[in-house]
LOVEX-874712 format. One line per 3 residues: number of its first residue (from 0); their letters; for each residue x, y, z of N, C-alpha, C, O. Coordinates in steps of 0.001 Angstrom, whole numbers. Layout:
// LOVEX-874712
NUM> A> X:Y:Z:X:Y:Z:X:Y:Z:X:Y:Z ~ ...
***
This chain:
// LOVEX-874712
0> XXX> -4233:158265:56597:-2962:158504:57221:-2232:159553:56380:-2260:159427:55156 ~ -1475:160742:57026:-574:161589:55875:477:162026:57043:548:161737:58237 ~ 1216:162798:56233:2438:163417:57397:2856:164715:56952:3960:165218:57161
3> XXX> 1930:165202:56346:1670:166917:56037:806:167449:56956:-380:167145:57089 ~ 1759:168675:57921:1517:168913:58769:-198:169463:58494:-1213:169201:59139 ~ 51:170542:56944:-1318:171500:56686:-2268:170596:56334:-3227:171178:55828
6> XXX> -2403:169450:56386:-3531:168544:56143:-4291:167880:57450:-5436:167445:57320 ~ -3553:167817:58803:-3973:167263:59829:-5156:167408:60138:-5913:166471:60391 ~ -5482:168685:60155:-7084:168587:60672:-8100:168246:59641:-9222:168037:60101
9> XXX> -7959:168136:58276:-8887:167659:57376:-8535:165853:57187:-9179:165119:56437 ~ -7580:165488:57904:-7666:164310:57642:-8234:163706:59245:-9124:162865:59117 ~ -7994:163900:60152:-8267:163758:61765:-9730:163956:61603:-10114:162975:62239
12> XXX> -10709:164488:61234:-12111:165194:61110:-12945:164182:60428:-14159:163980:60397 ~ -11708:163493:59782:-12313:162224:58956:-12459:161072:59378:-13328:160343:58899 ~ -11700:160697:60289:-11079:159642:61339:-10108:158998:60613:-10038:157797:60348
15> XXX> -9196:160092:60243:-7551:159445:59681:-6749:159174:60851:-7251:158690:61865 ~ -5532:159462:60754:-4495:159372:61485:-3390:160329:61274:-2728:160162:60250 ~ -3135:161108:61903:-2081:162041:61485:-818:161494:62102:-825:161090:63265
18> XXX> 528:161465:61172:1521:161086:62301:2591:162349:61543:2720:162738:60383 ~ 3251:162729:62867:4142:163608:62364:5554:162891:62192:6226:162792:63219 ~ 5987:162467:61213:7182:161637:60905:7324:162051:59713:6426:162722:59204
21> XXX> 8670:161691:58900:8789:162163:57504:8194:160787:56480:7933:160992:55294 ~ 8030:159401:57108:7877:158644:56240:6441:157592:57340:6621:157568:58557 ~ 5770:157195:57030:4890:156542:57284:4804:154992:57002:4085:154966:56003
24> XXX> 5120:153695:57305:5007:152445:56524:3836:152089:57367:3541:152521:58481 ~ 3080:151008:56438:2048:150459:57370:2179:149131:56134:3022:149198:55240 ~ 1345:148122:56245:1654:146626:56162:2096:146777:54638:3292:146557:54442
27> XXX> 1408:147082:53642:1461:147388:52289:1654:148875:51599:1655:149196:50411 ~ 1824:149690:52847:1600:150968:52128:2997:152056:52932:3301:152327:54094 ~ 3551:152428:51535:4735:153333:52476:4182:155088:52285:3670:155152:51168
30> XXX> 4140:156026:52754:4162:157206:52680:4807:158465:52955:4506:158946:54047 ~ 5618:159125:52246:6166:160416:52573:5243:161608:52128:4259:161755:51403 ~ 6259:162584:53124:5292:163780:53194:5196:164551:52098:4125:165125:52293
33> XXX> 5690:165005:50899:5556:165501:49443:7254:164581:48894:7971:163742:49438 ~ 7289:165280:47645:8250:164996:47039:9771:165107:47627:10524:164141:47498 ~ 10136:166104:48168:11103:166003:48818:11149:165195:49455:12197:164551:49478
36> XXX> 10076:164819:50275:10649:163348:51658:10933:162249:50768:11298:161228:51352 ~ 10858:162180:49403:10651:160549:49064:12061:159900:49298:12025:158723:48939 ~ 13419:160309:49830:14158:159789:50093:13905:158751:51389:14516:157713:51644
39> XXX> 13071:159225:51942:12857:158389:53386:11956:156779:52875:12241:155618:53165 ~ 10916:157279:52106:10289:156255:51636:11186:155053:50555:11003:153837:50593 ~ 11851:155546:49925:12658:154115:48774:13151:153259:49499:12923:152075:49248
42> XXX> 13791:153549:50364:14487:152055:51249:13317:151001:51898:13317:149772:51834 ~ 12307:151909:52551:11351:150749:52846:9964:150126:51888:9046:149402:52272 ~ 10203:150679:50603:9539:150877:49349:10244:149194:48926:9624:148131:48937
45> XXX> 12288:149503:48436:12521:148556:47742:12393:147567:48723:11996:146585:48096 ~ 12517:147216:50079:12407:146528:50761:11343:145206:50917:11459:144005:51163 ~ 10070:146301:50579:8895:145320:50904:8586:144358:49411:8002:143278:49313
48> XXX> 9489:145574:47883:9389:144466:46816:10395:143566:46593:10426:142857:45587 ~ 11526:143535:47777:12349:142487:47761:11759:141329:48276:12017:140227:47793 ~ 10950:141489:49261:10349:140612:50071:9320:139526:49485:9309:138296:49533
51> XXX> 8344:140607:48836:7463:139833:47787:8099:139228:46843:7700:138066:46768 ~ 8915:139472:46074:9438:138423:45080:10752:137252:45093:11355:136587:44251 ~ 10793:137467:46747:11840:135983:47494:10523:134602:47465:10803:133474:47869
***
């Protein structure tokens, strides 16, 4: 899975998943698109380690 646009076809070729969004969550795993996006990712980042340690 990634959300860099210049990576789509090397990850699709692989049988990834390309999604065009700035942040990606899936059950355990959050992803933004480089360093700049990581604002999108911390909220559902601290979220899931609030969760685990209730």
């Amino acid at each position: 899975m990634a959300t860099i646009p210049k990576y789509q076809f090397a990850l699709e070729i692989c049988g990834g998943a390309y999604v065009n969004e700035p942040r990606v969550v899936d059950s355990i795993l959050v992803l933004a698109g480089t360093l700049h996006d990581k604002g999108y990712s911390v909220g559902p980042w601290i979220k899931m380690l609030e969760e685990t340690t209730a």
